[in-house]
C-alpha positions as CSV (number, residue, x, y, z in Angstrom):
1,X,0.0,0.0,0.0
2,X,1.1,3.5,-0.5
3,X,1.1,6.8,1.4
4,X,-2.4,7.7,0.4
5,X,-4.1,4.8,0.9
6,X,-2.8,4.2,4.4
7,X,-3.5,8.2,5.0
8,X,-7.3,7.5,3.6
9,X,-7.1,4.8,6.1
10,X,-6.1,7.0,9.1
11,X,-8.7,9.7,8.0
12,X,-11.5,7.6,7.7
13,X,-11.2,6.0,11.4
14,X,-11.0,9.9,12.5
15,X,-14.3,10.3,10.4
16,X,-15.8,7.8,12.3
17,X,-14.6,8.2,15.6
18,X,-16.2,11.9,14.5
19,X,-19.5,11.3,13.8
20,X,-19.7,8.9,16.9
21,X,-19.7,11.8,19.3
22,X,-21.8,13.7,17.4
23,X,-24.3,11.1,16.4
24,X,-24.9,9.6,20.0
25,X,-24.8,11.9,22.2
26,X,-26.8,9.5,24.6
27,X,-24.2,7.1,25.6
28,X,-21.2,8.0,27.5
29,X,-19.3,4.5,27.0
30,X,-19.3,5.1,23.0
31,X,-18.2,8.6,23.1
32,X,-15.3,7.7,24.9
33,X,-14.6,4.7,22.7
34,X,-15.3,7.3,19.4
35,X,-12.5,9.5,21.5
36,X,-10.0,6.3,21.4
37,X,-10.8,5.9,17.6
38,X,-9.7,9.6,16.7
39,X,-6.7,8.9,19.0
40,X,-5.6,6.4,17.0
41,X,-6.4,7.5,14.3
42,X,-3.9,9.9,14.9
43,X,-1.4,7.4,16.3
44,X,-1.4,6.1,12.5
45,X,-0.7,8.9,11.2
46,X,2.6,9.6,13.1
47,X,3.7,6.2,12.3
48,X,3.2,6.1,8.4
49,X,5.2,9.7,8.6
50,X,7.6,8.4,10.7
51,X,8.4,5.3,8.8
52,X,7.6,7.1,5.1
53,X,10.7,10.2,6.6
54,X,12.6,7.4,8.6
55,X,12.4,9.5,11.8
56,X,11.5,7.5,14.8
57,X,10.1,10.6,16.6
58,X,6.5,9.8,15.4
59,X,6.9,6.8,16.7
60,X,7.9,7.9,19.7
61,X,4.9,10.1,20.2
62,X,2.8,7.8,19.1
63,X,3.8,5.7,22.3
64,X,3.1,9.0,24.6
65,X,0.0,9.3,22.9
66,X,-0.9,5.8,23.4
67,X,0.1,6.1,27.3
68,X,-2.2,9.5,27.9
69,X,-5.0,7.1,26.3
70,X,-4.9,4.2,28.5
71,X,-4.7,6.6,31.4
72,X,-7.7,8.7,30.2
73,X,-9.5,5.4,29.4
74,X,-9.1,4.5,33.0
75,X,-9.4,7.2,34.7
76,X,-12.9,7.6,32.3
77,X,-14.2,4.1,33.4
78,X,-13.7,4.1,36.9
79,X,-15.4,7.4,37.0
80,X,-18.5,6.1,35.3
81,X,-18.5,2.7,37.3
82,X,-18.3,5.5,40.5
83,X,-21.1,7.5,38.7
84,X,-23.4,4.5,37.9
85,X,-22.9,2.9,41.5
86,X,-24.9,6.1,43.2
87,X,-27.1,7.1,40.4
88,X,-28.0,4.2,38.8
89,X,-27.1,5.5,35.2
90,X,-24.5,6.8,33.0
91,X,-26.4,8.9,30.5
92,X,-25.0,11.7,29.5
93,X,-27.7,14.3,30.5
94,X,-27.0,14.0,33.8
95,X,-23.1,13.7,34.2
96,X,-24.1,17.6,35.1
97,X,-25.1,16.5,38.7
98,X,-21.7,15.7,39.9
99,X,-21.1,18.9,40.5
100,X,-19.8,19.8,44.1
């Protein structure tokens, strides 16, 4: 595969991962997973540059990328298993009681 192909790759996974938080706006869960996709969509990017210039910098973002995903993908659940233990529910319309 060429440059373009793998580039049409990368910027149809961002697409996606695009019109899942805009399309469900319901659903918590798949707007963090639609998050995850743009992240690595991006992730794919920096490693088809990297190897297409042979510089290992993208790759090397890519794994600090990759890192400050897991963390927010953790970080993310465990608040919404906290969230959904004392209100019974993780839709998104009322994330705005955990205020104070």
């Amino acid at each position: 595969m060429n440059l373009i192909s793998y580039i049409t790759l990368s910027t149809s996974i961002f697409i996606i991962g695009i019109w899942g938080i805009f399309l469900n706006r319901k659903n918590i869960i798949i707007m963090l997973m639609s998050i995850e996709l743009m992240l690595l969509s991006i992730n794919l990017n920096f490693i088809i540059f990297s190897i297409y210039l042979d510089d290992i910098v993208g790759q090397v973002f890519s794994l600090f990328i990759l890192t400050v995903a897991a963390a927010e993908s953790a970080i993310g659940l465990a608040i919404l298993t906290v969230l959904y233990n004392v209100r019974g529910t993780v839709a998104v319309e009322f994330i705005n009681l955990m205020k104070g």
